[in-house]
C-alpha positions as CSV (number, residue, x, y, z in Angstrom):
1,X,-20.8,-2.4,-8.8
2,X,-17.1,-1.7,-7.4
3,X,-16.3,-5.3,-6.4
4,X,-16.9,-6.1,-10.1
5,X,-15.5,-2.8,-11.9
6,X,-12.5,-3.6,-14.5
7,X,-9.3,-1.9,-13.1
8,X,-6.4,-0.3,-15.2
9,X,-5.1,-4.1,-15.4
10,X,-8.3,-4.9,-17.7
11,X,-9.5,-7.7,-14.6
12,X,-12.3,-7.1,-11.9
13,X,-11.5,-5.1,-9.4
14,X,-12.1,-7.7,-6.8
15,X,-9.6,-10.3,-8.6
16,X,-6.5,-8.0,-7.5
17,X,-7.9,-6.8,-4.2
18,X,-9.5,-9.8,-3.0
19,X,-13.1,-11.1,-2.4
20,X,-15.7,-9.2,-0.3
21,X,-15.9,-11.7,2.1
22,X,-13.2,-11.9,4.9
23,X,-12.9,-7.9,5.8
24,X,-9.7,-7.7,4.6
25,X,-9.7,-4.3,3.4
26,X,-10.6,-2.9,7.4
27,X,-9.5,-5.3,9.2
28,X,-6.4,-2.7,10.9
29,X,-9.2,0.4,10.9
30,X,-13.0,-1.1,11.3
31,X,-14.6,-3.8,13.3
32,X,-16.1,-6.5,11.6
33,X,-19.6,-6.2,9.7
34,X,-22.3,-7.9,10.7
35,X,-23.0,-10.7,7.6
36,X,-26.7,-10.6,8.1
37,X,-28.0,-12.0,4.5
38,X,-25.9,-14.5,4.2
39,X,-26.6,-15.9,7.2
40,X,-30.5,-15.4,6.8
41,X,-29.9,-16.7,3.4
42,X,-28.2,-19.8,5.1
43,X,-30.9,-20.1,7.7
44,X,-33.5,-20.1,5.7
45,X,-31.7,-23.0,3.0
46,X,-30.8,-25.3,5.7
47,X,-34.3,-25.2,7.6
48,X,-36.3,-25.5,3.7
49,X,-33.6,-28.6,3.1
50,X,-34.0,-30.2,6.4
51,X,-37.9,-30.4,6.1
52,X,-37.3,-32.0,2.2
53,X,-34.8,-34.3,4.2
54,X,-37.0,-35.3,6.5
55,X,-39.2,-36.4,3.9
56,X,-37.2,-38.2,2.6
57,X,-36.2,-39.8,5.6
58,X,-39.4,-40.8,7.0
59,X,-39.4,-44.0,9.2
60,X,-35.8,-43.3,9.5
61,X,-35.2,-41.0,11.5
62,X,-37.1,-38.7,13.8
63,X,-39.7,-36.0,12.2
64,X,-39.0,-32.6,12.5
65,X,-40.7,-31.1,15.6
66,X,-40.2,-27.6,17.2
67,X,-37.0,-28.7,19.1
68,X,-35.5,-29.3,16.0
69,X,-36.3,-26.0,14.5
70,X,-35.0,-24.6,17.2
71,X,-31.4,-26.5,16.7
72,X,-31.3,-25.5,13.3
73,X,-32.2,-21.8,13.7
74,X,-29.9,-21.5,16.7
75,X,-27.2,-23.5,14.2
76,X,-28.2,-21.1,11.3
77,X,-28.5,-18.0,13.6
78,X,-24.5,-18.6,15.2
79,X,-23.2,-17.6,11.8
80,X,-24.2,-14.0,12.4
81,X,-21.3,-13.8,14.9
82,X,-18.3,-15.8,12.2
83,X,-16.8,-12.6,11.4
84,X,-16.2,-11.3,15.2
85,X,-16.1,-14.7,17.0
86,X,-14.9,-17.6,14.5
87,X,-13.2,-20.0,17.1
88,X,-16.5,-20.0,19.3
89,X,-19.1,-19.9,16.8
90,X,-17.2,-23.2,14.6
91,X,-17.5,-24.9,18.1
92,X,-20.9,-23.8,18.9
93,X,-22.2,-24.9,15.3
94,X,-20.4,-28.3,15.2
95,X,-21.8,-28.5,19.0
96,X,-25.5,-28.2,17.9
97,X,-25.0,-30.4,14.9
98,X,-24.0,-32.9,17.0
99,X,-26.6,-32.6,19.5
100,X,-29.1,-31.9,15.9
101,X,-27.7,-35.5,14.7
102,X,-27.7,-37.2,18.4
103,X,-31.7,-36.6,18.7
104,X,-32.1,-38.5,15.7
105,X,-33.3,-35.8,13.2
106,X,-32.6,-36.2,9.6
107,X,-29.5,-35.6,8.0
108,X,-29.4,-32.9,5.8
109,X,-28.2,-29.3,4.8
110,X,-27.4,-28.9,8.8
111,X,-23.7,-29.8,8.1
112,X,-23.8,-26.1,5.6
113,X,-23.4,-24.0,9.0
114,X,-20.7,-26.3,10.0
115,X,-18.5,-25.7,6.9
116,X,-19.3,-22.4,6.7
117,X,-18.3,-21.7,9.9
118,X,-15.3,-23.9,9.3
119,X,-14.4,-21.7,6.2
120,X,-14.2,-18.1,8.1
121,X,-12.0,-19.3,11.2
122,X,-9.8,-20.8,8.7
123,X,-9.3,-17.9,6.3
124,X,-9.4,-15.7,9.9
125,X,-6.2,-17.5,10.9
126,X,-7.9,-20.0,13.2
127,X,-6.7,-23.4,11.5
128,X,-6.0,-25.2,14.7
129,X,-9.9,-24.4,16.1
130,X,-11.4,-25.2,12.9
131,X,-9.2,-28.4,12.8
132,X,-10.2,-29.0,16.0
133,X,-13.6,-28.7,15.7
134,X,-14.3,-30.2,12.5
135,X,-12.3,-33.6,13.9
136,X,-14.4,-33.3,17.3
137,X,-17.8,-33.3,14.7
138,X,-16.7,-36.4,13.0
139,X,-15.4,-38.4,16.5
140,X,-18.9,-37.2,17.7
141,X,-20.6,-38.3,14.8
142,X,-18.8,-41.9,14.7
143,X,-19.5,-42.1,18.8
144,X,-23.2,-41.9,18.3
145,X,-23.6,-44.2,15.5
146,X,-21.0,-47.5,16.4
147,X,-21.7,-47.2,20.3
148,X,-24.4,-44.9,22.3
149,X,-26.7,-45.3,19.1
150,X,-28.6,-48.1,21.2
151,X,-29.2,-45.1,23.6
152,X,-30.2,-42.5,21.3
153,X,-33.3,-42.3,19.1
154,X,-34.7,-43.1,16.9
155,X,-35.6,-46.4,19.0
156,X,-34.1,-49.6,17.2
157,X,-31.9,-47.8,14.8
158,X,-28.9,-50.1,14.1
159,X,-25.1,-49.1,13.8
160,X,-23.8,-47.1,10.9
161,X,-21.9,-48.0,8.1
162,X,-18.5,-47.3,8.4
163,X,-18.4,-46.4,4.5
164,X,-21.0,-44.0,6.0
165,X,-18.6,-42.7,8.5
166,X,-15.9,-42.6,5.7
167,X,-18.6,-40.2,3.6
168,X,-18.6,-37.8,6.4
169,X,-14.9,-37.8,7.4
170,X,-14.0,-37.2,3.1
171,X,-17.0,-33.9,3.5
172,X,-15.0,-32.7,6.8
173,X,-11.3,-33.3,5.0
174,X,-12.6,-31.6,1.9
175,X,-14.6,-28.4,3.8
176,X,-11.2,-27.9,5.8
177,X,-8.9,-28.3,2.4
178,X,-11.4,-26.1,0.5
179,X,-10.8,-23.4,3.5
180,X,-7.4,-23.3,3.7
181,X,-6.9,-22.8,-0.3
182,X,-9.4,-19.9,0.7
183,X,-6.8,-18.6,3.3
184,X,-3.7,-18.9,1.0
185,X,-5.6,-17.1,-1.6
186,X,-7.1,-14.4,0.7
187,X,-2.9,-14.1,1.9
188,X,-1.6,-13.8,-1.7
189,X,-4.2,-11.1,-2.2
190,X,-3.1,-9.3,0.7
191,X,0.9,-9.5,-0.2
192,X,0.3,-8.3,-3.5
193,X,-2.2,-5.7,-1.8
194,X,1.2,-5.0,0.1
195,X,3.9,-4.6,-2.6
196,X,1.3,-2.7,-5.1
197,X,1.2,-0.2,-2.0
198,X,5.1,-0.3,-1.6
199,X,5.6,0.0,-5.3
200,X,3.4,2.8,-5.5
201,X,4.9,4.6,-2.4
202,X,8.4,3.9,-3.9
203,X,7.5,5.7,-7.0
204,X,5.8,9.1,-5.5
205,X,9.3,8.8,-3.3
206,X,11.5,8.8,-6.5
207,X,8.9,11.6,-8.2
208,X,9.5,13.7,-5.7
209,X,13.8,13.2,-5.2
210,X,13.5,14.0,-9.0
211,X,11.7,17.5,-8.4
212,X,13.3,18.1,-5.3
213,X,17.0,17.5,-7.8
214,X,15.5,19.9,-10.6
215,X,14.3,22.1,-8.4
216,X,17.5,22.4,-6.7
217,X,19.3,22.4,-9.9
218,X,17.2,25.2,-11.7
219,X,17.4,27.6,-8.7
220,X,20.8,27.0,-7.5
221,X,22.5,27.9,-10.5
222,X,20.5,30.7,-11.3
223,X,20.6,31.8,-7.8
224,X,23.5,31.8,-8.1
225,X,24.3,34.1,-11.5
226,X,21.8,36.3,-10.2
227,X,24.0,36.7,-7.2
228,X,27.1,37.5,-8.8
229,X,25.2,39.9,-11.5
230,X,23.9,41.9,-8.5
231,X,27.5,42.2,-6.9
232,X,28.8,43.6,-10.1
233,X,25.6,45.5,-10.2
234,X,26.0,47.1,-7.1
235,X,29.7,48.0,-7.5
236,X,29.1,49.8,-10.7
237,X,25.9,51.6,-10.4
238,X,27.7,54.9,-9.6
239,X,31.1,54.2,-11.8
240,X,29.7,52.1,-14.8
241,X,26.4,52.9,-15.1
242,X,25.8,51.4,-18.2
243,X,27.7,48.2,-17.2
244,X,25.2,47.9,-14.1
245,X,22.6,48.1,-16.4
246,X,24.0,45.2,-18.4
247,X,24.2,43.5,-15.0
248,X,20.1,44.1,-14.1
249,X,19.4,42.7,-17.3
250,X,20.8,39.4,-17.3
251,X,19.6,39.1,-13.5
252,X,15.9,39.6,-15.1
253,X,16.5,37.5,-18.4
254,X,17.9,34.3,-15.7
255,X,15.3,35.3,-13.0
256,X,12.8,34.9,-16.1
257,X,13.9,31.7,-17.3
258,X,14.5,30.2,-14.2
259,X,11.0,31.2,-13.5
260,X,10.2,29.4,-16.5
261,X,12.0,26.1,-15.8
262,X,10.2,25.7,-12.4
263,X,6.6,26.2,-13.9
264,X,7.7,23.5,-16.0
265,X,8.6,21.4,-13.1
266,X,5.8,22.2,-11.2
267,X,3.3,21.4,-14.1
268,X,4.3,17.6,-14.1
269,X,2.9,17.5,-10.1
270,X,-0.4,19.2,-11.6
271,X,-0.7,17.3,-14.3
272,X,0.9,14.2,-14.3
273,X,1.2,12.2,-17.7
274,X,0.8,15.3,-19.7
275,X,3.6,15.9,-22.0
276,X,6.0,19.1,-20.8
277,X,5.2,22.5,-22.6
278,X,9.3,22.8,-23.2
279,X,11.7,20.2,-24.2
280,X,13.7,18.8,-21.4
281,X,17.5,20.4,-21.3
282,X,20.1,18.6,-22.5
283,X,23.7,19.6,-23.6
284,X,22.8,21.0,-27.1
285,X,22.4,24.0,-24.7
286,X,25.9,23.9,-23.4
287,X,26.9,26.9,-25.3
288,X,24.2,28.9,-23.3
289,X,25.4,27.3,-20.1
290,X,28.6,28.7,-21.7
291,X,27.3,32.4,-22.5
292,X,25.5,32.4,-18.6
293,X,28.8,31.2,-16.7
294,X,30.9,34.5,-18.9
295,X,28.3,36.4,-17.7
296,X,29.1,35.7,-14.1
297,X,32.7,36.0,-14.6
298,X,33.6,32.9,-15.4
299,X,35.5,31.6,-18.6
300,X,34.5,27.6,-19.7
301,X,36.2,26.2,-22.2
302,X,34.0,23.3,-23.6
303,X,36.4,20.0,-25.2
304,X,34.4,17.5,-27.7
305,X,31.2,17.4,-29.1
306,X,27.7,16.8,-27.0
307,X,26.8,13.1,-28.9
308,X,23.3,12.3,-29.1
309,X,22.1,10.7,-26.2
310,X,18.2,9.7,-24.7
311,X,16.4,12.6,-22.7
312,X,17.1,10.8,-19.8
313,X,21.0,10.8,-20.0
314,X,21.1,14.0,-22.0
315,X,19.1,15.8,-18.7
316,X,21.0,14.1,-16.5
317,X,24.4,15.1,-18.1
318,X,23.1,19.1,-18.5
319,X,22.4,18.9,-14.7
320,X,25.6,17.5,-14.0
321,X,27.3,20.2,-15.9
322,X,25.2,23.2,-15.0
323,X,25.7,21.7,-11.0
324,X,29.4,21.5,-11.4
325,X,29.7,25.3,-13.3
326,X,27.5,26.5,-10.3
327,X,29.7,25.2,-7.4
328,X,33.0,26.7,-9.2
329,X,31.0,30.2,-9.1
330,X,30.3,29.5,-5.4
331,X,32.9,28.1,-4.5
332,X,36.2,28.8,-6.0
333,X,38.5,31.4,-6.4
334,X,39.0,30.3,-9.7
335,X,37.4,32.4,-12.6
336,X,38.2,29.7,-15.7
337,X,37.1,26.1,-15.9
338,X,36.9,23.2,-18.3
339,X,34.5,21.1,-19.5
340,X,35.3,17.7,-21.3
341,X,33.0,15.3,-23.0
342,X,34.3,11.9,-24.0
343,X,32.9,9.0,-24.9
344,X,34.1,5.3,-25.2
345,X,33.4,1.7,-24.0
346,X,29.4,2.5,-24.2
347,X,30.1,5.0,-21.2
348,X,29.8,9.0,-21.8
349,X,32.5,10.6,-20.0
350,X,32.3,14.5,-18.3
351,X,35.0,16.2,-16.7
352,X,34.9,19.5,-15.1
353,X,37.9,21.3,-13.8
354,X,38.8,24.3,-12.2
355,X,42.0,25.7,-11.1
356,X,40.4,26.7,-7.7
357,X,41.5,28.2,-5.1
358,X,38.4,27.3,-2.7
359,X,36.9,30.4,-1.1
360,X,34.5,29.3,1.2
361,X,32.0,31.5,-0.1
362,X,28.1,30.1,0.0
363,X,25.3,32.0,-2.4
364,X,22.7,30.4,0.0
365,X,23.2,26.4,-0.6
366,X,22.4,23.6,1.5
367,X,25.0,21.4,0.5
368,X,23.1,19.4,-2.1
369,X,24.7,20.1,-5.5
370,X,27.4,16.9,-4.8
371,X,24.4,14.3,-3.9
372,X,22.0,15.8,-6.4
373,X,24.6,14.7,-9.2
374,X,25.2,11.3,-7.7
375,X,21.7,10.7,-7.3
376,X,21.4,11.9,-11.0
377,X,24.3,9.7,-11.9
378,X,23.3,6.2,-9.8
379,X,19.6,6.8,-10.9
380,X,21.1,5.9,-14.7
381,X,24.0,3.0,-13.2
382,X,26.7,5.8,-13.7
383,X,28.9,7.5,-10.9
384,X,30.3,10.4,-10.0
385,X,34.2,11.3,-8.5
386,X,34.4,15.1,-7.0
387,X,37.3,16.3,-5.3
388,X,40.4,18.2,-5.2
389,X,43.0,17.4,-8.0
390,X,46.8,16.8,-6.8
391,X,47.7,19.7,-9.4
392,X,45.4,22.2,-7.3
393,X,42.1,22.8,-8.1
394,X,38.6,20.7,-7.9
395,X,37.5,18.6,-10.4
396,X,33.9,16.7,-11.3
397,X,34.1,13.0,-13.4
398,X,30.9,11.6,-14.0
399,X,30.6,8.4,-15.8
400,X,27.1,7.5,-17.7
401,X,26.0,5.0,-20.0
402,X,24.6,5.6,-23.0
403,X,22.3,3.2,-22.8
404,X,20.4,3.0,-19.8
405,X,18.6,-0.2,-18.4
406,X,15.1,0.1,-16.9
407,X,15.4,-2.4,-14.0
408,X,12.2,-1.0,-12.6
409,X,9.4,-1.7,-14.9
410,X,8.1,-4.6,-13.2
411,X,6.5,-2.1,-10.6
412,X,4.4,0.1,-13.3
């Protein structure tokens, strides 16, 4: 029922992942199973066919005795091993059909084993054995019927046809033509086997960079307020009382809605495909980025109006805002900064500045914040400049588009 079940792409399963036969899904991690009912089933067909053969072959060639029987089981019987042996069972079955044909039995379904045999060394990889022994069956074959026939039974049998001979050789060039489209088949399956893996190992990557970024985003910058509100706590709990309490309780409102941010994170690994609880961020909360940063000490001026952009860009553009406010807190001496939105050419453009000094100081960062945004930016085909400005100061330019290209649907 698996092999035949319809997958997401509305086929059978075993369409996309291949066909049973050939052990291609355990090839690296199982041995080889034994094929028992097709090979009794084969058996059995080419010992029922060879005694309707024989009948029909009577005063032609030799009846069917217990030697015979023998060849064919034996013949049959060789298959079992095709899986874990092809080169030496494709020898061993064109071996006894020769020596089946060169005691003058009938001809008949005999030449199955051979093909099949034939058919799993070829999709196994084996093409030169298989060749081989397929072209050693037919020079056999055309030995024992233009010369050492006079030798062989049945007595007075005459030389074959050689429109006979070209029969057999068209059955050998078509078994070994049927078997390699069989192995270039069975090789597609297994490269598209491959990239689906890639494809899907590439997108759990990204899923998890993007976390990882949000994650790092969310807690950094709160982190970070929460830092400052506790210094400024802790210097005016016995001066300012009512000041420190100001301080506690925008470290609990941020601590809460940072809280809140990473649940919502955290929800899309426990749920994937459900829709978030909260709407994405984007800048139409730059005035609480704002309100947050004055709360830390820091004064942000804010130049142009947020346009409307898709959740993508408009996320990506919050982060790269809320990143860069976070690192002047951190990082500089500097307690005013501006932001600037522009847009023109099809491009949104953000600017960040601050009059620095640097300070050194660290709230506990890893160093991420500057690869997060160009991660954020590159992921969208924008970019990101960060550095020190001749004038003094650092400042942040990231360039987005506005409308972004999704060059990666082909893999979903």
């Amino acid at each position: 029922m698996d092999g035949q079940r319809a997958g997401r792409d509305g086929g059978p399963r075993w369409w996309r992942d291949g066909p049973p036969w050939g052990n291609h899904r355990g090839d690296e991690e199982h041995a080889p199973r034994w094929p028992w009912p097709s090979t009794v089933v084969i058996t059995a067909f080419v010992l029922a066919g060879s005694t309707f053969a024989a009948h029909a072959q009577e005063g032609e060639r030799v009846a069917l005795d217990p030697l015979a029987r023998v060849l064919l089981v034996l013949t049959g019987a060789a298959l079992l091993w095709r899986q874990r042996y092809p080169v030496a069972v494709v020898f061993a079955t064109a071996a006894t059909t020769l020596l089946y044909l060169g005691t003058g039995y009938p001809y008949g379904p005999v030449f199955l084993a051979v093909a099949v045999a034939c058919f799993g060394a070829v999709v196994a990889g084996h093409r030169r054995a298989a060749w081989t022994a397929m072209g050693a069956l037919w020079a056999g074959h055309a030995l024992m019927a233009h010369w050492l026939y006079r030798w062989l039974p049945p007595s007075g049998d005459s030389a074959a046809s050689w429109g006979q001979e070209l029969v057999i050789a068209t059955w050998a060039v078509a078994i070994v033509a049927l078997s390699e489209l069989a192995r270039a088949r069975r090789e597609q399956w297994a490269r598209e086997r491959a990239e689906r893996a890639q494809a899907a190992q590439r997108r759990a990557d990204e899923e998890r960079l993007r976390i990882a970024r949000e994650l790092h985003d969310v807690l950094a910058h709160s982190i970070s307020v929460i830092n400052v509100q506790a210094g400024v706590g802790l210097a005016l709990l016995d001066s300012d009382p009512e000041q420190a309490r100001t301080a506690l309780t925008t470290i609990k409102a941020k601590s809460k809605e940072a809280l809140g941010e990473v649940r919502q994170v955290l929800d899309t690994l426990r749920a994937p495909g459900d829709a978030p609880r909260a709407p994405a961020p984007g800048l139409g909360r730059l005035p609480e980025l704002v309100h947050e940063a004055a709360s830390a000490g820091l004064t942000v001026e804010v130049e142009g109006e947020p346009p409307r952009l898709a959740p993508g860009t408009d996320l990506a553009a919050f982060r790269i805002v809320q990143e860069a406010l976070t690192n002047v807190v951190r990082h500089s001496g500097s307690r005013h900064a501006r932001v600037h939105l522009g847009r023109g050419g099809g491009t949104l453009r953000l600017r960040i500045d601050d009059d620095g000094p640097a300070t050194g100081a660290d709230a506990g960062g890893g160093g991420n914040g500057l690869a997060g945004m160009r991660e954020r930016a590159a992921a969208l085909g924008g970019t990101i400049e960060a550095g020190p400005r001749p004038d003094g100061g650092f400042r942040v330019l990231a360039t987005l588009p506005l409308t972004v290209r999704h060059d990666k649907e082909e893999d979903r």
